[in-house]
MIGU-235470 format. One record per residue: residue number from 1; residue in three letters; x negated, y, z of N, C-alpha, C in turn. Coordinates in steps of 0.02 Angstrom, whole numbers, plus 50000, padded with zeros to 5 digits. Layout:
! residues N
PT    n  res    n_X    n_Y    n_Z   ca_X   ca_Y   ca_Z    c_X    c_Y    c_Z
PT  NUM  ALA      X      Y      Z      X      Y      Z      X      Y      Z
...
! end
This chain:
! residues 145
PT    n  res    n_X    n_Y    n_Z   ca_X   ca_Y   ca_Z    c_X    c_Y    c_Z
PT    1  UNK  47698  50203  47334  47727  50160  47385  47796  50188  47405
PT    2  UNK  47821  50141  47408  47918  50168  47440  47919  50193  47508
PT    3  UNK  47979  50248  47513  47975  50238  47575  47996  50222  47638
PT    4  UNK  48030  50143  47609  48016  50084  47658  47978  50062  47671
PT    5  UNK  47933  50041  47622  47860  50010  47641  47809  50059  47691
PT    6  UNK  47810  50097  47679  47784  50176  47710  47811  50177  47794
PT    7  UNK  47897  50164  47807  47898  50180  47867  47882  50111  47900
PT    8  UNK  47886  50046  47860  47852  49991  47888  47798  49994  47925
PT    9  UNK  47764  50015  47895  47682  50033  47895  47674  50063  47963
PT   10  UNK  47702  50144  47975  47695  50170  47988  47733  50184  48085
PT   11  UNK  47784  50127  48071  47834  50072  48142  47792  50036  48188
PT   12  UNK  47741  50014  48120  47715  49941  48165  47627  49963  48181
PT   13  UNK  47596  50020  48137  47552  50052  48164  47555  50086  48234
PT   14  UNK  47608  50114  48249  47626  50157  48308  47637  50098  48377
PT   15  UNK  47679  50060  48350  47695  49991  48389  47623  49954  48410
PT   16  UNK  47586  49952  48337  47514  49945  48393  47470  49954  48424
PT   17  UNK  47463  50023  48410  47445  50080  48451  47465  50058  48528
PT   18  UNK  47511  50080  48538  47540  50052  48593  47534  49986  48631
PT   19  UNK  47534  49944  48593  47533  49867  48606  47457  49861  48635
PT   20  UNK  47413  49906  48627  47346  49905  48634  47303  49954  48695
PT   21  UNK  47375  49996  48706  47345  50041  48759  47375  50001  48820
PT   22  UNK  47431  49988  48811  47444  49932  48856  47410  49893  48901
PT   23  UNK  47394  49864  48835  47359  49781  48859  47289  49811  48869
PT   24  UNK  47262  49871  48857  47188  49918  48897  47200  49931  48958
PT   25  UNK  47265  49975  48966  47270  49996  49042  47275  49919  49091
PT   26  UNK  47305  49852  49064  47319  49805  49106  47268  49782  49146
PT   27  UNK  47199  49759  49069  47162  49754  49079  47094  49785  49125
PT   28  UNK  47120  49846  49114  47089  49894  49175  47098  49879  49241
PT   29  UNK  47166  49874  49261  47168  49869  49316  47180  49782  49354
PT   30  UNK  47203  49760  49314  47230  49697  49330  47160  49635  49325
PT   31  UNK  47134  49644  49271  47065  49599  49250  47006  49639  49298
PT   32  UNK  46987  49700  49298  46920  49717  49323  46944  49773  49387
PT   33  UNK  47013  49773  49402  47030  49780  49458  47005  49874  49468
PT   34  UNK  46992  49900  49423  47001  49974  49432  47082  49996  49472
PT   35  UNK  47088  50029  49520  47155  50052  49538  47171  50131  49479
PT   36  UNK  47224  50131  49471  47269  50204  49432  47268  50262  49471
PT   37  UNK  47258  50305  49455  47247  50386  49495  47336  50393  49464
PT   38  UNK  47330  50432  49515  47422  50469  49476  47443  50480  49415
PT   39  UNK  47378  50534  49405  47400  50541  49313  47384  50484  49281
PT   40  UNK  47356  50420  49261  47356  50353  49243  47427  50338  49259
PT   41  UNK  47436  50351  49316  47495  50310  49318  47585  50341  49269
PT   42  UNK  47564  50422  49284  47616  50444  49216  47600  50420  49154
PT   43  UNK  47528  50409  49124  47504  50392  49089  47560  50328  49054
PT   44  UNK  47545  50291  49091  47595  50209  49105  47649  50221  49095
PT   45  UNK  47700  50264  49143  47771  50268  49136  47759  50296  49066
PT   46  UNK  47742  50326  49027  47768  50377  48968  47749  50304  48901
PT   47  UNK  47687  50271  48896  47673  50227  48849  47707  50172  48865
PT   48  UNK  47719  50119  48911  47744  50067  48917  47810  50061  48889
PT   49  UNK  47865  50094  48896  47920  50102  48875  47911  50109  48784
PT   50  UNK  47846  50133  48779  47869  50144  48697  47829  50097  48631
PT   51  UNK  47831  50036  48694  47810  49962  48693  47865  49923  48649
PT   52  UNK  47910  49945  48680  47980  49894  48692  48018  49950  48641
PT   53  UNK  48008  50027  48635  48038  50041  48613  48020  50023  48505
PT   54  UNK  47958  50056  48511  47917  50057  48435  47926  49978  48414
PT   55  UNK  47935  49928  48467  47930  49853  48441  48010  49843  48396
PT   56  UNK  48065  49869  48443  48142  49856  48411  48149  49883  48338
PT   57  UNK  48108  49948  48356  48117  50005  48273  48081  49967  48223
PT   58  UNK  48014  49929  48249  47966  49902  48204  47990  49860  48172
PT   59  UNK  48045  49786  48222  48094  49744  48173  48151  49762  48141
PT   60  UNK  48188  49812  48183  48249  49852  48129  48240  49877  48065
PT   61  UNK  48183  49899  48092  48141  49963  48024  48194  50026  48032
PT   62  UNK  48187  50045  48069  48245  50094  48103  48201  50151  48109
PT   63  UNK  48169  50198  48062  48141  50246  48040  48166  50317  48092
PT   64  UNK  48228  50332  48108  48252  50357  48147  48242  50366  48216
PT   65  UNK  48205  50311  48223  48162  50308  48318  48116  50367  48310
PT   66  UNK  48110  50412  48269  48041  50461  48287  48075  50491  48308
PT   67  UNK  48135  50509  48314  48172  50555  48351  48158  50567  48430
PT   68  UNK  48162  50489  48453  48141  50462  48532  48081  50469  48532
PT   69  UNK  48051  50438  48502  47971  50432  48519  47930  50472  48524
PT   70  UNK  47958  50521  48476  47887  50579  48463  47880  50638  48544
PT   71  UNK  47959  50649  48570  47967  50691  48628  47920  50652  48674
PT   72  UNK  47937  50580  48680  47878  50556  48723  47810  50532  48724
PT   73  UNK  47801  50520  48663  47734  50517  48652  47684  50611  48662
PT   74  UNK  47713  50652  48636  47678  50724  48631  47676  50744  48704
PT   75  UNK  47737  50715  48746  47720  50727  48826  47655  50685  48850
PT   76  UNK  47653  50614  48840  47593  50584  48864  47544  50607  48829
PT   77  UNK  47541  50660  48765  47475  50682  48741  47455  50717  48793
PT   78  UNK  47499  50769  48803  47482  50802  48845  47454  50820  48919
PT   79  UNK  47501  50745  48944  47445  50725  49009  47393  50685  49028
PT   80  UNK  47386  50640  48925  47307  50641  48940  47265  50682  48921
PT   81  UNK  47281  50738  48901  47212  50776  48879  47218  50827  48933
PT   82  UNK  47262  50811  48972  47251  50865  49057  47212  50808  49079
PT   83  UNK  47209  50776  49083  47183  50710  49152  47108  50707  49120
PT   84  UNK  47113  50717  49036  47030  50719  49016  47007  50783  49040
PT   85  UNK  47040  50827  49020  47001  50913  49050  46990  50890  49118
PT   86  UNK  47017  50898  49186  46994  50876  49224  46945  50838  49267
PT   87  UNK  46952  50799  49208  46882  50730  49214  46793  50790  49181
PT   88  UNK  46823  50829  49124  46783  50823  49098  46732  50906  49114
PT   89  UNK  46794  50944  49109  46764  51013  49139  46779  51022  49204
PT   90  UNK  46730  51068  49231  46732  51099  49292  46772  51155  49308
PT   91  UNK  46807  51192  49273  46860  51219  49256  46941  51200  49295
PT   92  UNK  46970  51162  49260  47005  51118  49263  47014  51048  49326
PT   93  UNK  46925  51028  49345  46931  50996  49398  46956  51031  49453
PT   94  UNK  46911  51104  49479  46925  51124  49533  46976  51173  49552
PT   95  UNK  47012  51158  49496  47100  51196  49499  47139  51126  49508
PT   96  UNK  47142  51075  49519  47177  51028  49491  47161  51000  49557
PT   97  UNK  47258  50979  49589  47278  50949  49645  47238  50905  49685
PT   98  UNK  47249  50878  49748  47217  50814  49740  47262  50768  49718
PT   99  UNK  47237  50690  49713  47279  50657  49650  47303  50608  49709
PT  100  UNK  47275  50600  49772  47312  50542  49809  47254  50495  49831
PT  101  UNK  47245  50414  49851  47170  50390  49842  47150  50384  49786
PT  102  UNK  47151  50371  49727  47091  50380  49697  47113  50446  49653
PT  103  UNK  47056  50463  49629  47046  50555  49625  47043  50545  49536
PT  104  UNK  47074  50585  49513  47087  50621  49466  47024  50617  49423
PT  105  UNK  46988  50652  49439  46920  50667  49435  46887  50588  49428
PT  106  UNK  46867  50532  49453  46847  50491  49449  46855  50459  49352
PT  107  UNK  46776  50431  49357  46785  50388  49292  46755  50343  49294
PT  108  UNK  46808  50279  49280  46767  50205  49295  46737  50192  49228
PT  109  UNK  46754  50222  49182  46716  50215  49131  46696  50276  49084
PT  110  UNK  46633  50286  49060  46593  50340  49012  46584  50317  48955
PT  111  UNK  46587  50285  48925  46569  50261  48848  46542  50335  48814
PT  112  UNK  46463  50333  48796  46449  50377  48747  46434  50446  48785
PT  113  UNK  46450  50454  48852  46474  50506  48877  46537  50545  48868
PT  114  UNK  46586  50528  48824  46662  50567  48816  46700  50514  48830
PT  115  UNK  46698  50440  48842  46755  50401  48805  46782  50389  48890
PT  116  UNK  46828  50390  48894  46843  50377  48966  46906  50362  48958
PT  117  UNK  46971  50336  49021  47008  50296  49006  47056  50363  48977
PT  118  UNK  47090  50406  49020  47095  50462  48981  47092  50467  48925
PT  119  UNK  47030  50477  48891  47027  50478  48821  47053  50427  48764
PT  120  UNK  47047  50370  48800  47092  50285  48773  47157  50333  48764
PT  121  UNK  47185  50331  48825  47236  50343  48822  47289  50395  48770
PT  122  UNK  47225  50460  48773  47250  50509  48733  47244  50516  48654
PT  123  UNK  47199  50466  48642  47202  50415  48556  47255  50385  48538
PT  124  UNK  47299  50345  48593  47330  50300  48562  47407  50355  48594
PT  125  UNK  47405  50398  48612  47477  50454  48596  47469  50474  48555
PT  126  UNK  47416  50512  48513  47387  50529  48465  47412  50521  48388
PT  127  UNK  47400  50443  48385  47417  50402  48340  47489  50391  48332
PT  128  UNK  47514  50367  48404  47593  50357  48391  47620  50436  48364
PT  129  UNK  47603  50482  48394  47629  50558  48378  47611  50570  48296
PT  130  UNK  47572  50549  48266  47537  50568  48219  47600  50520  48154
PT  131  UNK  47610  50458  48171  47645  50410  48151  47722  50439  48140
PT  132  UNK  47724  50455  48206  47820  50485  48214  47814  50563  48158
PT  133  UNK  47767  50597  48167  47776  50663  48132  47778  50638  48052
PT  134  UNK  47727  50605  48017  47731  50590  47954  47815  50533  47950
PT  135  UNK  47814  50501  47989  47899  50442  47979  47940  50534  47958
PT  136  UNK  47951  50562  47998  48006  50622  48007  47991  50658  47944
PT  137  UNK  47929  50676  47916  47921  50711  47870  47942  50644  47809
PT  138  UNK  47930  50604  47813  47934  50555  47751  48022  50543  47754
PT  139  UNK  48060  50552  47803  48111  50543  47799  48147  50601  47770
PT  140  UNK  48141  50648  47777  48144  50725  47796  48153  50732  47691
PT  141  UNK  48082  50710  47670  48083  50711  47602  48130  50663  47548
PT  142  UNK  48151  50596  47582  48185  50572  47564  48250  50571  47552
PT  143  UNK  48286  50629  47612  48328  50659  47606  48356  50696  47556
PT  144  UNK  48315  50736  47559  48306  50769  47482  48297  50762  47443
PT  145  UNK  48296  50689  47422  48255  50691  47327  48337  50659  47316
! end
């Protein structure tokens, strides 16, 4: 496979990634009326933007957006898998601020016992991060040949 077709792929995977945590968090709160704890709500500022951003690169095919994306996607990894530790160990809960009205600690949803919104959340940085590192490495090689 070329690797245009490759960063195609790999634009509009990340783009829906996104497009999907989105329209989860909306639905969270907007459809079944869960309110956002703080970290949800960084959660939001860090993915929403890379809505609008992964969508422009996805029609340019502008391979070069991992540059942007990846700094912010690996930050929202990182504050969802704080917001899951918190949720999830006792460790971590009872070091960890209070969050404001609704608490940090709270989970409107368990799926399975691990799956919580948190965890949504920290899949679909995951993916976009996972997407931007292989675009950079696939670019990276193309350079060179």
């Amino acid at each position: 496979m070329s690797y245009e077709k490759k960063k195609e792929y790999l634009l509009f995977s990340a783009w829906a990634a996104a497009v999907v945590a989105m329209a989860g968090s909306l639905y969270f709160s907007e459809i079944l009326g869960y309110e956002p704890c703080e970290l949800c709500w960084y959660q939001r500022i860090l993915m929403y933007p890379l809505v609008i951003v992964l969508g422009i690169a996805a029609v340019k095919k502008d391979g070069a957006q991992w540059l942007y994306v990846l700094p912010i996607s690996l930050i929202g990894t990182g504050v969802s898998l704080y917001h899951y530790l918190i949720q999830k160990t006792s460790f971590f809960a009872e070091s960890s601020p209070a969050c404001g009205r609704v608490p940090c600690t709270g989970e409107y949803i368990n799926g399975f016992g691990f799956i919580t919104i948190p965890f949504l959340a920290l899949i679909g940085f995951t993916i976009i991060s996972v997407c931007m590192v292989i675009l950079a490495m696939q670019k990276k090689e193309e350079e060179r040949i």
